[in-house]
C-alpha positions in Angstrom: -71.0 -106.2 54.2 -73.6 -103.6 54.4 -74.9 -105.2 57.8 -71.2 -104.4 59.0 -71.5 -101.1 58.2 -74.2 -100.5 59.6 -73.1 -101.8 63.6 -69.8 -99.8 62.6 -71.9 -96.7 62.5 -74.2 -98.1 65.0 -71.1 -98.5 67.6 -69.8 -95.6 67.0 -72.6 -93.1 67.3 -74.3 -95.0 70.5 -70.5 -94.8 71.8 -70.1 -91.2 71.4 -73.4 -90.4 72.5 -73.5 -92.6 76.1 -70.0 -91.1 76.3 -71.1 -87.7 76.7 -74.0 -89.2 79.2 -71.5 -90.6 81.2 -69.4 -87.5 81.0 -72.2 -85.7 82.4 -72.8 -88.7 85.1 -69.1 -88.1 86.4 -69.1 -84.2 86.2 -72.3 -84.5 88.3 -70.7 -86.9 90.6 -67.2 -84.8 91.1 -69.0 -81.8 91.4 -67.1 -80.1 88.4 -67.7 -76.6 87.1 -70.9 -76.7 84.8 -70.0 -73.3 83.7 -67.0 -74.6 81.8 -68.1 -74.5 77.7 -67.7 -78.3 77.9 -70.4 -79.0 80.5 -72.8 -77.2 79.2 -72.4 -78.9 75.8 -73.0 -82.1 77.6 -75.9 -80.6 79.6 -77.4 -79.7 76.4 -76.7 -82.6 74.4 -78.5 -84.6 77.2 -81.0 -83.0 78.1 -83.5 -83.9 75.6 -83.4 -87.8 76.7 -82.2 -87.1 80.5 -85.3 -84.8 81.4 -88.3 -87.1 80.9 -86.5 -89.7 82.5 -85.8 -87.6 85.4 -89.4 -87.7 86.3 -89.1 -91.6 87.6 -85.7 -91.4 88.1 -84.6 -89.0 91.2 -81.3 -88.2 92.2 -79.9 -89.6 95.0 -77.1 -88.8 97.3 -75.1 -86.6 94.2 -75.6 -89.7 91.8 -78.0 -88.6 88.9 -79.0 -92.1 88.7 -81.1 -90.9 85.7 -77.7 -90.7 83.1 -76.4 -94.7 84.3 -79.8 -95.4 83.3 -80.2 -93.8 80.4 -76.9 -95.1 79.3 -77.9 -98.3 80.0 -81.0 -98.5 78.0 -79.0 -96.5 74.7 -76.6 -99.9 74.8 -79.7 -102.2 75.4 -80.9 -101.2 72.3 -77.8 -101.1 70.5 -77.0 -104.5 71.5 -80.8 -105.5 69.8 -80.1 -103.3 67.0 -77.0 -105.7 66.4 -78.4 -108.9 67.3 -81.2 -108.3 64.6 -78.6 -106.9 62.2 -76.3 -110.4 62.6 -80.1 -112.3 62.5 -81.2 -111.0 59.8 -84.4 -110.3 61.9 -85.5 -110.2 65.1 -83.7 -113.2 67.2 -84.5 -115.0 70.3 -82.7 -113.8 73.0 -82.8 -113.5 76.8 -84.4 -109.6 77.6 -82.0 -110.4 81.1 -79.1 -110.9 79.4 -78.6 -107.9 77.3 -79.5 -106.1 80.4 -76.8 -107.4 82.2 -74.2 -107.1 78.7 -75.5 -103.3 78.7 -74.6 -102.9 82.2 -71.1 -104.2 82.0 -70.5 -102.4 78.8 -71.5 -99.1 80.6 -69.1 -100.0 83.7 -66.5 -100.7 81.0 -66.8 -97.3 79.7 -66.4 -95.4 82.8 -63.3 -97.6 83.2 -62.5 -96.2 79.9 -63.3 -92.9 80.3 -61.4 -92.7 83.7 -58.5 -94.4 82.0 -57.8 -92.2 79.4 -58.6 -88.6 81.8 -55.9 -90.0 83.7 -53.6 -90.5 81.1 -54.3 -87.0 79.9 -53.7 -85.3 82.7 -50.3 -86.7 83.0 -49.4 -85.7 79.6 -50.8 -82.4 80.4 -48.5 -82.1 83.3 -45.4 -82.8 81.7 -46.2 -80.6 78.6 -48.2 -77.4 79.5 -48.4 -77.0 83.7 -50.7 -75.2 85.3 -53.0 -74.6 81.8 -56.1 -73.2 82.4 -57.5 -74.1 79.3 -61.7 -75.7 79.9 -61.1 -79.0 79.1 -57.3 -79.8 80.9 -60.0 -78.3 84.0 -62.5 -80.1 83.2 -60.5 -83.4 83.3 -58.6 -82.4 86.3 -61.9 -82.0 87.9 -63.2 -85.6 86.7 -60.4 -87.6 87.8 -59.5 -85.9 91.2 -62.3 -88.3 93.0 -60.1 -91.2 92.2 -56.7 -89.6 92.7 -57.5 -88.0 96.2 -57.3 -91.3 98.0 -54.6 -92.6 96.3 -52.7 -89.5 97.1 -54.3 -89.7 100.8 -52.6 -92.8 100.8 -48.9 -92.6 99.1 -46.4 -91.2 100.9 -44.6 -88.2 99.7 -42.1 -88.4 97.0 -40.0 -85.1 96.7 -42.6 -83.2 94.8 -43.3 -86.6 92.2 -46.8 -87.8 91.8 -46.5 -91.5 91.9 -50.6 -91.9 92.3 -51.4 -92.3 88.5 -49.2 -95.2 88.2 -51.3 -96.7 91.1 -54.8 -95.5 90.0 -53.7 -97.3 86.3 -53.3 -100.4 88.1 -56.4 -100.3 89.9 -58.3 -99.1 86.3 -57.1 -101.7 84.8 -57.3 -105.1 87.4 -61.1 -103.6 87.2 -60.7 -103.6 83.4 -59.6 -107.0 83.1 -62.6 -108.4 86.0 -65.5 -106.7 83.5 -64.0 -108.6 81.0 -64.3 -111.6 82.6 -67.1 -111.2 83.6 -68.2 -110.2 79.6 -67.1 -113.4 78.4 -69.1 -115.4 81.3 -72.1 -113.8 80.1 -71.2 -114.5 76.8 -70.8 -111.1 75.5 -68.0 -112.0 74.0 -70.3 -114.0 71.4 -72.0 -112.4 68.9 -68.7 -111.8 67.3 -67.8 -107.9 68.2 -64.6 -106.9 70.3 -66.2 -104.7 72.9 
C-alpha cells in the first residue's frame, strides 16, 4: 500500500513538473509571448534544471532541444524510481528500454497537452470570444502551429471552424500509434495505466 502511494505521488509530481517543461518546449517552438505571467512562471520553474543542461545541449533551428531532453531524463528516472518501488530494490532492467518507454511517454504528453489546448480553445470560443485574458492567449498561441495547416487546408465554411474536429482526429490516430507502440515495448507491463 504505502509503495502505491508513493508512485501516486511520484506520477503526479514528475507529471506536473515535465508538463511545465514541455509547456516551455512548445511556447519556445510557437514563438508565444514570454511576457505573458504564465511563461515566465514556466521560464522560472525551469530554469534551475534547463540552464546547466543548456551548456551541452544547444538550440537548434527554434527547437530548445535542451527541455525534450530534460523531460526525457525526469521520466527515465521516474520510470526507475517505480521499477525499484514494485522490486522492492533495484531490478534488472534494460538501461535502452526505459529510454525508449521515457521517450514515448514524453511524445504522449505533448499529444496530451496539444489535445486538451485544443479542446480549450473551443470552449473558449463558444463561451467568452475574443478574451484577452494570459492564459486563453497563451493557449491560442500554443496550438495555432497545428491549426494553421489544417485551416490552410479546409475550405471555407460560412464563418465555422471545422479545423479542430480535424486536428482531434489527427491527435488522436497519433495517440492511439504511441500506444501501440507502448505496449510493443512492453510499457504496458509493470502494471501502471500510462
Amino acid at each position: 500500500m504505502l509503495a502505491d502511494i508513493l508512485i501516486t505521488i511520484l506520477l503526479i509530481a514528475s507529471t506536473f513538473y515535465m508538463t511545465i517543461i514541455l509547456l516551455r518546449f512548445l511556447l519556445q517552438l510557437a514563438r508565444a509571448d514570454f511576457y505573458n505571467p504564465i511563461s515566465q512562471f514556466a521560464v522560472k520553474a525551469t530554469n534551475p534544471l534547463l540552464r546547466p543542461l543548456r551548456r551541452f545541449i544547444p538550440g537548434w533551428g527554434g527547437i530548445d532541444g535542451a527541455s525534450l531532453v530534460l523531460a526525457v531524463i525526469i521520466q527515465a528516472i521516474t520510470f526507475f524510481l517505480i521499477l525499484v518501488a514494485l522490486n522492492g530494490g533495484i531490478p534488472a532492467f534494460n538501461p535502452i528500454t526505459l529510454l525508449v518507454w521515457a521517450v514515448l511517454n514524453v511524445l504522449d504528453l505533448i499529444v496530451k497537452i496539444y489535445f486538451w489546448s485544443v479542446i480549450a480553445i473551443v470552449v473558449v470560443s463558444w463561451i467568452a470570444p475574443g478574451s484577452s485574458h494570459p492564459a486563453i492567449q497563451l493557449i491560442a498561441q500554443i496550438t495555432e502551429p497545428v491549426m494553421r495547416p489544417v485551416r490552410n487546408v479546409m475550405p471555407s465554411m460560412g464563418g465555422l471552424d471545422l479545423s479542430p474536429i480535424i486536428v482531434f482526429l489527427i491527435l488522436n490516430v497519433i495517440s492511439v500509434v504511441i500506444e501501440h507502440m507502448k505496449l510493443a515495448v512492453g510499457l504496458g507491463s509493470i502494471g501502471l495505466g500510462l
